[in-house]
PyMOL Python script that loads the backbone (N, CA, C, O; Angstrom):
from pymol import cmd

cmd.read_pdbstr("""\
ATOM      1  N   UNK A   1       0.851  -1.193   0.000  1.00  0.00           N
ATOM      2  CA  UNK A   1       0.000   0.000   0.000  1.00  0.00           C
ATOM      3  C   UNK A   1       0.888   1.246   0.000  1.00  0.00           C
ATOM      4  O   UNK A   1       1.925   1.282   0.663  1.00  0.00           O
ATOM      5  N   UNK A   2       0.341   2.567  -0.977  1.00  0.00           N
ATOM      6  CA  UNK A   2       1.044   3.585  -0.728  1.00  0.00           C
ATOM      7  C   UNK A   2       1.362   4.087   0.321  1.00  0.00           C
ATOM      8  O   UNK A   2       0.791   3.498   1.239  1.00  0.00           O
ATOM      9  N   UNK A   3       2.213   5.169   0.788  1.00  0.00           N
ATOM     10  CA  UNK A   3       2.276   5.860   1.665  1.00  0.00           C
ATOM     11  C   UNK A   3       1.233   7.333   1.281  1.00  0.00           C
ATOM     12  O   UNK A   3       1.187   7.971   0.229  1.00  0.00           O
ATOM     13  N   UNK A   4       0.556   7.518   2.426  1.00  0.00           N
ATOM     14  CA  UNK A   4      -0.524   8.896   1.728  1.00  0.00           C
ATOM     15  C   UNK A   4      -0.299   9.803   2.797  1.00  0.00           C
ATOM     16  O   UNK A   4      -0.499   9.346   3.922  1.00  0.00           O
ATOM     17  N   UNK A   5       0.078  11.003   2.703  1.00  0.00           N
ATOM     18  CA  UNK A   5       0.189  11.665   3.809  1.00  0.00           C
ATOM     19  C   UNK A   5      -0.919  13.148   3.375  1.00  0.00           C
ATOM     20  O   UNK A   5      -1.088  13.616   2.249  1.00  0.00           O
ATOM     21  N   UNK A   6      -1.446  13.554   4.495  1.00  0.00           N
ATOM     22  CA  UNK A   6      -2.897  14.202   3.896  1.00  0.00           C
ATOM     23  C   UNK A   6      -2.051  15.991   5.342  1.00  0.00           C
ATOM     24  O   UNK A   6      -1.311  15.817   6.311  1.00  0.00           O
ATOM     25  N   UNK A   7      -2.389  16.826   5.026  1.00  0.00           N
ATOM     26  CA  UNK A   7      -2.168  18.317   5.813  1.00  0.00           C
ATOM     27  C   UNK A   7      -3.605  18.758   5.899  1.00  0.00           C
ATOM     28  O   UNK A   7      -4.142  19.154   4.865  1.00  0.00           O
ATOM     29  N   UNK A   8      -4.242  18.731   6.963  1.00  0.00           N
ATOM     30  CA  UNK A   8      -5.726  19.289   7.585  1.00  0.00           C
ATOM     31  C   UNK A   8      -5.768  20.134   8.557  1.00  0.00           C
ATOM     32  O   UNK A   8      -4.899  20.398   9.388  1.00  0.00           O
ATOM     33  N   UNK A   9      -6.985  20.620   8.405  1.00  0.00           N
ATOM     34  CA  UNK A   9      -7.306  21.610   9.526  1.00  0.00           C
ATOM     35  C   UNK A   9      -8.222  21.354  10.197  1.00  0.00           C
ATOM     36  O   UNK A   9      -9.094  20.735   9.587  1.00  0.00           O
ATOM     37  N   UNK A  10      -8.592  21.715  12.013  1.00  0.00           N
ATOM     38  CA  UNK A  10      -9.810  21.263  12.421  1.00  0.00           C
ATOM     39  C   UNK A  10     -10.711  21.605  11.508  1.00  0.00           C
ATOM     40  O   UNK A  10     -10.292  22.256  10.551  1.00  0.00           O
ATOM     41  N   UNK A  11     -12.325  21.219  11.572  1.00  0.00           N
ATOM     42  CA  UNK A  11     -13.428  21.405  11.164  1.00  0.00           C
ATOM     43  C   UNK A  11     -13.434  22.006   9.641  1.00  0.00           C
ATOM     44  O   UNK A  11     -14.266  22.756   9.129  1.00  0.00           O
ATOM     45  N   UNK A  12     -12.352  21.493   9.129  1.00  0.00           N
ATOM     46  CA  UNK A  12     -12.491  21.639   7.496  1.00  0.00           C
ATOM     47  C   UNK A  12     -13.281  20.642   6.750  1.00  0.00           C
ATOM     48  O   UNK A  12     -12.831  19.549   6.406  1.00  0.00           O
ATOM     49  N   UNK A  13     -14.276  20.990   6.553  1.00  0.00           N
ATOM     50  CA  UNK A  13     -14.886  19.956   5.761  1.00  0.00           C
ATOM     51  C   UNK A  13     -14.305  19.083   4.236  1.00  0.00           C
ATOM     52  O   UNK A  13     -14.608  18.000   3.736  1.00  0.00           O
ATOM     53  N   UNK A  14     -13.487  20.015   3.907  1.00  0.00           N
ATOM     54  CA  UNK A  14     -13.008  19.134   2.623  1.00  0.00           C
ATOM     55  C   UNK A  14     -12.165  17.954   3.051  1.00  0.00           C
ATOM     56  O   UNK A  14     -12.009  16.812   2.621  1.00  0.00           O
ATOM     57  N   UNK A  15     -11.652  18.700   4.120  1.00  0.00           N
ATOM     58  CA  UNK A  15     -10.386  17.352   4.715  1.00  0.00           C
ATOM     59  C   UNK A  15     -11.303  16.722   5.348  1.00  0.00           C
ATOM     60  O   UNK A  15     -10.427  16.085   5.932  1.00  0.00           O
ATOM     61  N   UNK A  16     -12.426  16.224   5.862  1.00  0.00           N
ATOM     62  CA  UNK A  16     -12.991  15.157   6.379  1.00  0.00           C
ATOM     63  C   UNK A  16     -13.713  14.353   4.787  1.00  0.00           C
ATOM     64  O   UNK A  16     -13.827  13.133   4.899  1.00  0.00           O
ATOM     65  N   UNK A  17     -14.043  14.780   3.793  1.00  0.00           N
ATOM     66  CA  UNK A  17     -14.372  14.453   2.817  1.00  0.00           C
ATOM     67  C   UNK A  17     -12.987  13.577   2.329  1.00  0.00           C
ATOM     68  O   UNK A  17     -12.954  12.358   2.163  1.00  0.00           O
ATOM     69  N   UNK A  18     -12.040  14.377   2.175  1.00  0.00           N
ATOM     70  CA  UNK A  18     -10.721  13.568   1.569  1.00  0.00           C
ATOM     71  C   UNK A  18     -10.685  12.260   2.689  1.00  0.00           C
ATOM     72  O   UNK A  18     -10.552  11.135   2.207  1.00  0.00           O
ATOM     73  N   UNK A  19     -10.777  12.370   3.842  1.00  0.00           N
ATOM     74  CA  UNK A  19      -9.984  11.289   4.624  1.00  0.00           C
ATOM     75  C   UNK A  19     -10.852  10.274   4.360  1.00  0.00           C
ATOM     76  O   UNK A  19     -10.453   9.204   3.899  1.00  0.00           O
ATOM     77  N   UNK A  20     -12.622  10.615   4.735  1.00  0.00           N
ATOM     78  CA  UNK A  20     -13.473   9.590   4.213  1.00  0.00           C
ATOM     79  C   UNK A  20     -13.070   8.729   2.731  1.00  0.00           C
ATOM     80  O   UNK A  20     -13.254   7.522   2.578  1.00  0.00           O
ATOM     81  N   UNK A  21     -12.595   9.482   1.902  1.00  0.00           N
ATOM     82  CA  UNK A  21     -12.537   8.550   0.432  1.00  0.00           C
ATOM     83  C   UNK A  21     -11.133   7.676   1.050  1.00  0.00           C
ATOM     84  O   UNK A  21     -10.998   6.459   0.923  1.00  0.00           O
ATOM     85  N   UNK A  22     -10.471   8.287   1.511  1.00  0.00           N
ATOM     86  CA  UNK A  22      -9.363   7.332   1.215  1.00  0.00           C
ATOM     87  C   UNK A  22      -9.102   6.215   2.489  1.00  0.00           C
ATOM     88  O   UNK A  22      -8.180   5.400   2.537  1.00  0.00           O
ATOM     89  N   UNK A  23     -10.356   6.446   3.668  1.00  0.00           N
ATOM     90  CA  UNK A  23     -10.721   5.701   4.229  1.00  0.00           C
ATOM     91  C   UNK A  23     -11.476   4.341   3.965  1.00  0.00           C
ATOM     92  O   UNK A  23     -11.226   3.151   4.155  1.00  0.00           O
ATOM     93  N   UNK A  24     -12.703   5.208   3.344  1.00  0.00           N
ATOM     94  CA  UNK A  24     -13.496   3.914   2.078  1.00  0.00           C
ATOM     95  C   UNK A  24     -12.828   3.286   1.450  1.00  0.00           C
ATOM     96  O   UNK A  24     -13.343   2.233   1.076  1.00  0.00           O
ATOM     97  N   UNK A  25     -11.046   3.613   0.893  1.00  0.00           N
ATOM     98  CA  UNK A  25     -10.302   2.811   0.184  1.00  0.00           C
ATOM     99  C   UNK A  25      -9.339   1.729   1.148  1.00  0.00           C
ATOM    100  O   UNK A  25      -8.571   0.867   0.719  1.00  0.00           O
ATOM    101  N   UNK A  26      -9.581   2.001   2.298  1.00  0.00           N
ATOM    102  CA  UNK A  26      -8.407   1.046   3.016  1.00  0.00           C
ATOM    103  C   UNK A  26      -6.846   1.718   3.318  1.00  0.00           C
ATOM    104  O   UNK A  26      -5.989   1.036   3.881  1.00  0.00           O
ATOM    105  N   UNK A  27      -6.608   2.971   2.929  1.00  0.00           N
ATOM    106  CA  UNK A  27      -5.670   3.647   3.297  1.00  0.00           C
ATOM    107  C   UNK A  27      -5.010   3.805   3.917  1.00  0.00           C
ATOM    108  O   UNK A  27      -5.613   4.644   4.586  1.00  0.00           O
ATOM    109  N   UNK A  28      -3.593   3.655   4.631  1.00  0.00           N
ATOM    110  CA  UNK A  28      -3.210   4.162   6.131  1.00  0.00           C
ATOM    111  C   UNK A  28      -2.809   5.458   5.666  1.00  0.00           C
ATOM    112  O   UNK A  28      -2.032   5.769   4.763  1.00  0.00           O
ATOM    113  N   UNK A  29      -3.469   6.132   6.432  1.00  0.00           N
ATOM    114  CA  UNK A  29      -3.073   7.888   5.946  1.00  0.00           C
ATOM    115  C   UNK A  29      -2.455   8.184   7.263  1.00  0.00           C
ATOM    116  O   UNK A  29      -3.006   7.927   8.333  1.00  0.00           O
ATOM    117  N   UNK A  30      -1.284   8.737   7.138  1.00  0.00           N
ATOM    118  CA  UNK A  30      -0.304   9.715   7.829  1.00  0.00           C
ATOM    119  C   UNK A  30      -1.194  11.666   8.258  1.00  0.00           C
ATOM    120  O   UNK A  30      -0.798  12.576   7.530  1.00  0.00           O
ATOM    121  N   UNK A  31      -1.891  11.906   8.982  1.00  0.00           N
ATOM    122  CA  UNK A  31      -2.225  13.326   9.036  1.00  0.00           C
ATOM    123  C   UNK A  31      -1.569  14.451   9.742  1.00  0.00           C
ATOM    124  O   UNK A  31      -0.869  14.423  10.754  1.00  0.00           O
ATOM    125  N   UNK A  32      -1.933  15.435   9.010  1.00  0.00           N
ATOM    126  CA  UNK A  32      -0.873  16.299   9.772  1.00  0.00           C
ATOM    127  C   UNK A  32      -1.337  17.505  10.117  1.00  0.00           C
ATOM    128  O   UNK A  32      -1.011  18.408   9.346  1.00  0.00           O
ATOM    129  N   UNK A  33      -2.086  17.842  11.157  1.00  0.00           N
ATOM    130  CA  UNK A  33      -2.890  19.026  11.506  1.00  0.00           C
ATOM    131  C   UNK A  33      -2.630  20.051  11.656  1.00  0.00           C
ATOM    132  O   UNK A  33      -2.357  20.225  12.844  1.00  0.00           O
ATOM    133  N   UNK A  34      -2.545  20.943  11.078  1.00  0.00           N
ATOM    134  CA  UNK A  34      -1.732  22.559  10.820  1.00  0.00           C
ATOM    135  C   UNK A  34      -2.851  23.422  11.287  1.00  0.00           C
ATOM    136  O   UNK A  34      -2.562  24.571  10.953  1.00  0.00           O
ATOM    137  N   UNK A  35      -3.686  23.406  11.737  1.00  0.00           N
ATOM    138  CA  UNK A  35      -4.709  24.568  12.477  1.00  0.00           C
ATOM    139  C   UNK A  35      -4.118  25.284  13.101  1.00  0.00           C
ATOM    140  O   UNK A  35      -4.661  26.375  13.273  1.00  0.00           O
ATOM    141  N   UNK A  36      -2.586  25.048  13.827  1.00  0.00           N
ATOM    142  CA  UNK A  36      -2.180  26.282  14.737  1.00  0.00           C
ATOM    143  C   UNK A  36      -0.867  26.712  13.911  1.00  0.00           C
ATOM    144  O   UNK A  36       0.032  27.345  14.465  1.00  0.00           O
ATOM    145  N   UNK A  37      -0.808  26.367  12.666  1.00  0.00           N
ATOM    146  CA  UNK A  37       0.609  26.585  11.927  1.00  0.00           C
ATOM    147  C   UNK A  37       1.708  25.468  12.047  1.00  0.00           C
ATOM    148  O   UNK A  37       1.780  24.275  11.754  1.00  0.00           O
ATOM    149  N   UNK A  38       2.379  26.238  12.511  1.00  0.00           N
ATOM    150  CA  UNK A  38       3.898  25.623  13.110  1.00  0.00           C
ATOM    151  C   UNK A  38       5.024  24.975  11.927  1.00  0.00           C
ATOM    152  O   UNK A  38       4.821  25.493  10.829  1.00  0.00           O
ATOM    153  N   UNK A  39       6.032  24.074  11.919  1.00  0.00           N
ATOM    154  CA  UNK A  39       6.809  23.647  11.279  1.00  0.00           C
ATOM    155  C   UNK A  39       5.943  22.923  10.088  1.00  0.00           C
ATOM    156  O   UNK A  39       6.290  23.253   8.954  1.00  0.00           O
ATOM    157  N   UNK A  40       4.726  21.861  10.199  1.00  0.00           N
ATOM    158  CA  UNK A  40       3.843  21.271   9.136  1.00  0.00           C
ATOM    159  C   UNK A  40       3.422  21.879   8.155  1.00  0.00           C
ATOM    160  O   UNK A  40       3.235  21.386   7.042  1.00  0.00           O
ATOM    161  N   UNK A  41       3.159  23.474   8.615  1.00  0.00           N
ATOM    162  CA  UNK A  41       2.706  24.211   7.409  1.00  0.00           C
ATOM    163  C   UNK A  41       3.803  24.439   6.462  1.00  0.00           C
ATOM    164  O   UNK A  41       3.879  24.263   5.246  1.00  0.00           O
ATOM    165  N   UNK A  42       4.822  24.976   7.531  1.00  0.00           N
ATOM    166  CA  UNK A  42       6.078  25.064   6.491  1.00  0.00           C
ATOM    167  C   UNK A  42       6.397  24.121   5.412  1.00  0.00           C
ATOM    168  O   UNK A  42       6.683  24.209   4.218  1.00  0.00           O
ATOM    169  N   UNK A  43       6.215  23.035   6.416  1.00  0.00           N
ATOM    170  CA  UNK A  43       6.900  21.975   5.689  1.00  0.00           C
ATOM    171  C   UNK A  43       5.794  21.469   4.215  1.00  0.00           C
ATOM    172  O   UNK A  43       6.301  20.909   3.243  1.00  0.00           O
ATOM    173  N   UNK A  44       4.494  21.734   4.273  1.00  0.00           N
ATOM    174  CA  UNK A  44       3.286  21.617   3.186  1.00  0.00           C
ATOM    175  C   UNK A  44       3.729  22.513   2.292  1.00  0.00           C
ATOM    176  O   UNK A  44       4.087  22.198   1.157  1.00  0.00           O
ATOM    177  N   UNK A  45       3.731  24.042   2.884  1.00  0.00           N
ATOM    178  CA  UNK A  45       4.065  24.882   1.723  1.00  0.00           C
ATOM    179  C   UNK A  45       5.197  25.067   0.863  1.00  0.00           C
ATOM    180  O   UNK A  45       5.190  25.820  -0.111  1.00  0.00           O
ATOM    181  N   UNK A  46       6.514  24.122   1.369  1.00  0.00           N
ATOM    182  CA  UNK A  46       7.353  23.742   0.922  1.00  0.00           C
ATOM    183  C   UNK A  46       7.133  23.048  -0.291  1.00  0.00           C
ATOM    184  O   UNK A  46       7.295  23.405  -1.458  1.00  0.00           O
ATOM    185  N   UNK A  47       6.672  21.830   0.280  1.00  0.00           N
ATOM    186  CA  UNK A  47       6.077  20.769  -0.611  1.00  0.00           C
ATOM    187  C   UNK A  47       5.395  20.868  -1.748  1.00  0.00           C
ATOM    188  O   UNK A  47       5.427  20.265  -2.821  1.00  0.00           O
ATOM    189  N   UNK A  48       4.797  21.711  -1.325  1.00  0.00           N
ATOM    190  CA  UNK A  48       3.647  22.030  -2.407  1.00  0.00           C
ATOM    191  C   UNK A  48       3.191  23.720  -2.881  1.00  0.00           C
ATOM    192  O   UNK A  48       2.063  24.135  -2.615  1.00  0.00           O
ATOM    193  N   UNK A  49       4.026  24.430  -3.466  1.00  0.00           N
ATOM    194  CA  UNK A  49       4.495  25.627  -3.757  1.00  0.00           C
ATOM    195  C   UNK A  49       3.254  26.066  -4.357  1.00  0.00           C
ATOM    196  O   UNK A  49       2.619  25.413  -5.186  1.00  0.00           O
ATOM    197  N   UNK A  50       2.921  27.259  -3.879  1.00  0.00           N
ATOM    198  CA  UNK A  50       1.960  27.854  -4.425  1.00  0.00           C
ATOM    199  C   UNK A  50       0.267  27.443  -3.423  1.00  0.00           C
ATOM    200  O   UNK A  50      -0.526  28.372  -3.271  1.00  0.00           O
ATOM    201  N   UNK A  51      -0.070  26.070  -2.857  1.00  0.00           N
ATOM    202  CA  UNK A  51      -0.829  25.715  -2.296  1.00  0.00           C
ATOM    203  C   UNK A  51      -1.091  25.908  -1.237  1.00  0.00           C
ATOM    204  O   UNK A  51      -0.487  25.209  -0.423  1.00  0.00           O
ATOM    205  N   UNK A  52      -2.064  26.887  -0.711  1.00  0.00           N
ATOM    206  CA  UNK A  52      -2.035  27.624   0.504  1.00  0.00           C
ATOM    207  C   UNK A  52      -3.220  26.897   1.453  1.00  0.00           C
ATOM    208  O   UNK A  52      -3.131  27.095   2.664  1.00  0.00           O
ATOM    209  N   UNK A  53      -4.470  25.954   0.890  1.00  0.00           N
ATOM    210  CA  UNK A  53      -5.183  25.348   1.026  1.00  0.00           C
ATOM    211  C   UNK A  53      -5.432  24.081   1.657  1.00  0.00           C
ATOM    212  O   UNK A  53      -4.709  23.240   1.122  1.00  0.00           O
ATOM    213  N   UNK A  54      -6.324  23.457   2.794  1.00  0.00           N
ATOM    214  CA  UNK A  54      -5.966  22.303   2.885  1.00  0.00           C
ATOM    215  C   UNK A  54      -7.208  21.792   2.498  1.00  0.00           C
ATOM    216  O   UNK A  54      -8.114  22.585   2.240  1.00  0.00           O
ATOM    217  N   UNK A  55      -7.476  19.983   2.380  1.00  0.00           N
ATOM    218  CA  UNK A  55      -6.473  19.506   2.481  1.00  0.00           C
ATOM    219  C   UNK A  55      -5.284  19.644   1.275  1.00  0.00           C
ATOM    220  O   UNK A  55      -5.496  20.231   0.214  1.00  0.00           O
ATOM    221  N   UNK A  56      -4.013  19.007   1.622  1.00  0.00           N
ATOM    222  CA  UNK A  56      -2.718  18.942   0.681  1.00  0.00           C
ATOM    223  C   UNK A  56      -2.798  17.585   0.637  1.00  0.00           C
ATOM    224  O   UNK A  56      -3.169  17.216   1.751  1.00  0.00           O
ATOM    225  N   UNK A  57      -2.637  16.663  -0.082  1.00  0.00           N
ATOM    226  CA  UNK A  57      -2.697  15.156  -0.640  1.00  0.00           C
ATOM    227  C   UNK A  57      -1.201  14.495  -1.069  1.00  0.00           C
ATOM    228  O   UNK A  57      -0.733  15.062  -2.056  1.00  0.00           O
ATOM    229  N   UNK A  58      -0.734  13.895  -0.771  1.00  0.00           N
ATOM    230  CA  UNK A  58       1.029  13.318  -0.911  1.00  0.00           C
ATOM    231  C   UNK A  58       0.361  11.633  -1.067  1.00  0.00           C
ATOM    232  O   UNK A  58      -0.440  11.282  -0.201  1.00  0.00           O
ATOM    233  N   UNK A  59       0.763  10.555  -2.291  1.00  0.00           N
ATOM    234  CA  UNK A  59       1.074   9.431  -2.226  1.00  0.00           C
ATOM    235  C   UNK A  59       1.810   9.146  -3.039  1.00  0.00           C
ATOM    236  O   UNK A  59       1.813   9.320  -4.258  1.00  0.00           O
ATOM    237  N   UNK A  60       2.941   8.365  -1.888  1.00  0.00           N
ATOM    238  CA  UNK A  60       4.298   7.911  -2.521  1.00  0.00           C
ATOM    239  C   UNK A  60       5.074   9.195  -2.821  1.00  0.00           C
ATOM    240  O   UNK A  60       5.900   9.151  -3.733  1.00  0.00           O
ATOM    241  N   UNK A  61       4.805  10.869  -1.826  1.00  0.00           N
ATOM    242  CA  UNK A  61       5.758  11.787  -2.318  1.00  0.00           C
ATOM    243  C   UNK A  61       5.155  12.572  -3.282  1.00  0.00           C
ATOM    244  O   UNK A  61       5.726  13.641  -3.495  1.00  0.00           O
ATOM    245  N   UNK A  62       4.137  12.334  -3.937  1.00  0.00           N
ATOM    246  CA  UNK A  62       3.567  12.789  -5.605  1.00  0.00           C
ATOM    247  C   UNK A  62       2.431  13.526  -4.850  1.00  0.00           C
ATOM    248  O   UNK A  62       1.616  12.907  -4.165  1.00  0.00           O
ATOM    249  N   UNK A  63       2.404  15.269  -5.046  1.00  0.00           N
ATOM    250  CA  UNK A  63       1.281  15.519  -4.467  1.00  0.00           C
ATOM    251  C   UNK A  63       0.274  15.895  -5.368  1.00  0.00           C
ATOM    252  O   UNK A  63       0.493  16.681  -6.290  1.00  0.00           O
ATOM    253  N   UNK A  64      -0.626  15.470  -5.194  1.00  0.00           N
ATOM    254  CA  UNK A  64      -2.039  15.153  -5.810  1.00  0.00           C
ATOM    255  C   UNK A  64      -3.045  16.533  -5.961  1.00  0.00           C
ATOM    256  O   UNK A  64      -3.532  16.914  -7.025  1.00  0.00           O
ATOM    257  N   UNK A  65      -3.223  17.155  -4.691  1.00  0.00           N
ATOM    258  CA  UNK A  65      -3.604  18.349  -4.824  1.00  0.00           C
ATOM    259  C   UNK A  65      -4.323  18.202  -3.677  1.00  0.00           C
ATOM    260  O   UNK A  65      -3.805  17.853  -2.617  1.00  0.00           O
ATOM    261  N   UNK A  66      -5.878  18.526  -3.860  1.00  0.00           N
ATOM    262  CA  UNK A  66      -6.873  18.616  -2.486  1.00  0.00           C
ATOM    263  C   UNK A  66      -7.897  17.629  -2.371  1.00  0.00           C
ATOM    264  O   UNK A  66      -7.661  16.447  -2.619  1.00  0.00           O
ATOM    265  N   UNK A  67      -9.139  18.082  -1.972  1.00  0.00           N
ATOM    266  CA  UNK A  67     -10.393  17.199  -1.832  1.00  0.00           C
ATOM    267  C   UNK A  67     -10.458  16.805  -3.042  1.00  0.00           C
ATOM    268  O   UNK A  67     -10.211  15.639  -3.350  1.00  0.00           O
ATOM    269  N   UNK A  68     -10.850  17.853  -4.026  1.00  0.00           N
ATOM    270  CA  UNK A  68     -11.306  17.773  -5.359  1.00  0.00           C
ATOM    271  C   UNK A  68     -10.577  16.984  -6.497  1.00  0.00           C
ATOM    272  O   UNK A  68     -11.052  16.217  -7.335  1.00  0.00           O
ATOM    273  N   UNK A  69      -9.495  17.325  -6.321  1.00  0.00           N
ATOM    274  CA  UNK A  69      -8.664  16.635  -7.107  1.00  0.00           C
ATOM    275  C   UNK A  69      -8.651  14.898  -6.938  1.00  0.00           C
ATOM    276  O   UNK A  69      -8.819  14.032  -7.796  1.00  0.00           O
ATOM    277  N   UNK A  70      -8.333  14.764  -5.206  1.00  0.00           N
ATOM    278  CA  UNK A  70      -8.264  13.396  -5.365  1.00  0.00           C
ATOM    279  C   UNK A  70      -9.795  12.555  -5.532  1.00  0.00           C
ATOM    280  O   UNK A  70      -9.683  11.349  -5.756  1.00  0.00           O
ATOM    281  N   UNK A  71     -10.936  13.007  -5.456  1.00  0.00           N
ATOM    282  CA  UNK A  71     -11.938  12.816  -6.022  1.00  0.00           C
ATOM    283  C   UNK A  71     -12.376  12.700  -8.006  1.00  0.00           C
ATOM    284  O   UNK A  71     -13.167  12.083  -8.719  1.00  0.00           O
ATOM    285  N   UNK A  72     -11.321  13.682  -8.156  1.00  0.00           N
ATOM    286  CA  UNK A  72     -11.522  13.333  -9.704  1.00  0.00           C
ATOM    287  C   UNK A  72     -10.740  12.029 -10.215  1.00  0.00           C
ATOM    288  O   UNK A  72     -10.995  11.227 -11.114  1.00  0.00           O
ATOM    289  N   UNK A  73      -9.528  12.144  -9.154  1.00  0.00           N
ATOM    290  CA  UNK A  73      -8.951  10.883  -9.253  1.00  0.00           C
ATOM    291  C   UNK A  73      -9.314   9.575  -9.281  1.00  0.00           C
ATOM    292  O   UNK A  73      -8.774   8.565  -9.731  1.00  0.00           O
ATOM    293  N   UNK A  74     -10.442   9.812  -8.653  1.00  0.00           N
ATOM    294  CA  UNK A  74     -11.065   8.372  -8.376  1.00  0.00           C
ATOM    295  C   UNK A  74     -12.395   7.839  -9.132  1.00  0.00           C
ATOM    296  O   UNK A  74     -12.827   6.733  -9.460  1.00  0.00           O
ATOM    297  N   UNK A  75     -12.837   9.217  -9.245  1.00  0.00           N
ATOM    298  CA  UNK A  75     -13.704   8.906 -10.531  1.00  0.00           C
ATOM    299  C   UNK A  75     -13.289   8.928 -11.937  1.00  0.00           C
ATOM    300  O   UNK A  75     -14.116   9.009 -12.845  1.00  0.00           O
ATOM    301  N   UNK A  76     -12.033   8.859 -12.134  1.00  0.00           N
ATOM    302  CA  UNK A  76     -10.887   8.718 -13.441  1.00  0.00           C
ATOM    303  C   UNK A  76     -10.887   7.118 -13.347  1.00  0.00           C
ATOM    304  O   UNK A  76     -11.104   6.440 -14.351  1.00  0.00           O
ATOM    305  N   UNK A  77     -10.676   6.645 -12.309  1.00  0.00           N
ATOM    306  CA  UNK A  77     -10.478   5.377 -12.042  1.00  0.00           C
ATOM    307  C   UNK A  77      -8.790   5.131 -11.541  1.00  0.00           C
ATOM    308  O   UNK A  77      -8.169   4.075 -11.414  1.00  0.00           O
ATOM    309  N   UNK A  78      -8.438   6.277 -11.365  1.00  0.00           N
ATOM    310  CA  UNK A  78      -6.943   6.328 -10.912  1.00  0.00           C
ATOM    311  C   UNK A  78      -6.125   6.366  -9.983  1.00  0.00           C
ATOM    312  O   UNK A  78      -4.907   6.201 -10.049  1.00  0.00           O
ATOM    313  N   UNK A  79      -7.035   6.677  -8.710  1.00  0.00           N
ATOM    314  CA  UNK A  79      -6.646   6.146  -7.550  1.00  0.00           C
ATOM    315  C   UNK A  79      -6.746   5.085  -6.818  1.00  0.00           C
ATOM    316  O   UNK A  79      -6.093   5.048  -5.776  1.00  0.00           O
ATOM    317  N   UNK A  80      -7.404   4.216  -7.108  1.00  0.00           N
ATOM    318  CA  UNK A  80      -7.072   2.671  -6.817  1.00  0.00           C
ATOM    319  C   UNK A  80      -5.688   2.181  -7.252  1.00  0.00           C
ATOM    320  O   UNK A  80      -5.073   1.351  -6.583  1.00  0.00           O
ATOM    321  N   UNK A  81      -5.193   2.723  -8.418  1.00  0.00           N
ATOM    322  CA  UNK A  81      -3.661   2.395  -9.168  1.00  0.00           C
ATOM    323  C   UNK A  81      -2.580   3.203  -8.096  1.00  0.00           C
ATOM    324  O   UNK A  81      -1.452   2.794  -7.820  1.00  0.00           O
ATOM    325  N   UNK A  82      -3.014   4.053  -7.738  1.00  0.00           N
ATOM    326  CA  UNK A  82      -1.935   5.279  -7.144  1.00  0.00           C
ATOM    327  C   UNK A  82      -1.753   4.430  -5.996  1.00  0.00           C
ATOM    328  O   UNK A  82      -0.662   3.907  -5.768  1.00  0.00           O
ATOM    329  N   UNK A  83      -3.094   4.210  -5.014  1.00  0.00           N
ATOM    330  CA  UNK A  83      -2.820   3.614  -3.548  1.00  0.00           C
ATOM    331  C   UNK A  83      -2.610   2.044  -3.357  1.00  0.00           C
ATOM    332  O   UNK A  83      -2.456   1.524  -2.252  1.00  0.00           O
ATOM    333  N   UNK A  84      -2.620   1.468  -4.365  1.00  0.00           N
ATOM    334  CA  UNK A  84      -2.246  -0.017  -4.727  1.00  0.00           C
ATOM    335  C   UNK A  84      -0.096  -0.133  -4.730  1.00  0.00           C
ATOM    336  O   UNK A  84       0.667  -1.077  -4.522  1.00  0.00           O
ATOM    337  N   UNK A  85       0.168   1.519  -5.115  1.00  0.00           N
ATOM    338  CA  UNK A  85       1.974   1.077  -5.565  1.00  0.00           C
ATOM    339  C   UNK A  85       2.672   1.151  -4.087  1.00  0.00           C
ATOM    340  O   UNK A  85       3.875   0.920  -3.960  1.00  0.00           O
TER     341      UNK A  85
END
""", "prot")
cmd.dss("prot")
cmd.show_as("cartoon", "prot")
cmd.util.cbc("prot")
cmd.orient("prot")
């Protein structure tokens, strides 16, 4: 199984939407709660340049984008392939 590492905020609804899908998939997701900032954000906005938004989506290192994205992913039929490597 991939490694998926997901950057959330309390009571963000998109990030409870993302975790649900990739929960429904069997996932072990890594989370990383940035509601009060600190080094995680850094380390997201590092990661992912330009993306100020959570959630932030990482599997296998490859970041994916947000809710939406990894939802299109899956209705592509392409994230079952992503969280399978």
């Amino acid at each position: 199984m991939a490694k998926v590492e997901i950057y959330t905020k309390a009571y963000c609804p998109y990030c409870a939407r993302a975790l649900r899908l990739l929960d429904s998939k069997g996932a072990a997701v890594e989370e990383y709660d940035i509601t009060m900032g600190g080094p995680k954000r850094a380390e997201m906005l590092e990661r992912a340049p330009g993306a100020s938004t959570v959630p932030q989506i990482f599997i296998d290192g490859r970041h994916v984008g947000g809710s939406d994205d990894l939802a299109a992913l899956d209705r592509a039929g392409e994230l079952d392939a992503l969280l399978a490597a």
